[in-house]
C-alpha positions as CSV (number, residue, x, y, z in Angstrom):
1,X,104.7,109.0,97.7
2,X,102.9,107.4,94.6
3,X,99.9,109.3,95.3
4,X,101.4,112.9,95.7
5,X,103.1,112.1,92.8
6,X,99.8,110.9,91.2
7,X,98.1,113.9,92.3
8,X,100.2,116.0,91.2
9,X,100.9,114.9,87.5
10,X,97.0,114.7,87.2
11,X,96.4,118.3,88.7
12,X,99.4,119.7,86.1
13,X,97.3,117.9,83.3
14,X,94.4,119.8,84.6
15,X,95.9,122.7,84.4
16,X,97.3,122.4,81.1
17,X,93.7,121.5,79.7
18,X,92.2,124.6,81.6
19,X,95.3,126.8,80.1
20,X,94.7,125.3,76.4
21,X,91.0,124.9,76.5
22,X,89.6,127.2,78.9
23,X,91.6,130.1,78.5
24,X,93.9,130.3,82.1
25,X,96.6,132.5,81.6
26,X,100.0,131.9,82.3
27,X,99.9,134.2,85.5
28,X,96.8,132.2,87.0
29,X,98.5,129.2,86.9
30,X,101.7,130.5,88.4
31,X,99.0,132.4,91.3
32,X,97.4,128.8,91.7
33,X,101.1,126.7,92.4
34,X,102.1,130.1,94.6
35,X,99.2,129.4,96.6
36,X,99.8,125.4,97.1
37,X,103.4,126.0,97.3
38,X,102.7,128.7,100.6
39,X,99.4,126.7,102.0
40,X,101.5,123.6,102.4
41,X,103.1,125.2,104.9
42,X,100.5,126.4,107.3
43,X,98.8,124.1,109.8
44,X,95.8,123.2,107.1
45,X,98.4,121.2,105.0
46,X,97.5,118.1,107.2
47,X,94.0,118.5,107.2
48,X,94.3,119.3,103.3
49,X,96.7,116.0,102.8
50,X,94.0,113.5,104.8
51,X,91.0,114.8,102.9
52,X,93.2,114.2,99.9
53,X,94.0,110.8,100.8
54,X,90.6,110.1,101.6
55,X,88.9,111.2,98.5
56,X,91.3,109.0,97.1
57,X,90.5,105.9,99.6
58,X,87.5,106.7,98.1
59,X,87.7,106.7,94.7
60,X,90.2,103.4,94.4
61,X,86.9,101.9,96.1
62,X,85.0,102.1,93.3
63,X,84.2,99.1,91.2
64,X,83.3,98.7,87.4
């Protein structure tokens, strides 16, 4: 649950840096939480969710 939620806040602040800096509109950001909002309901949202959680596996590996 804490990394969804993790995930989550840091993909919204990517989004908000893409729509301040970058120039995303408005519309492609709705598009782009559409698209997550319908693919986590087919049969890749598992496969999605463990390369997610490994990724992160992998990054909390790394030490500074």
């Amino acid at each position: 649950m804490i990394l969804s939620i993790s995930g989550v806040v840091l993909l919204g602040v990517i989004v908000f840096v893409f729509f301040r800096k970058d120039g995303l509109k408005a519309s492609h950001a709705v598009v782009c939480a559409l698209f997550g909002f319908y693919i986590a309901g087919t049969a890749l949202a598992p496969s999605i969710e463990a390369g997610g959680a490994s990724l992160a596996n992998i990054l909390g590996g790394i030490k500074f």
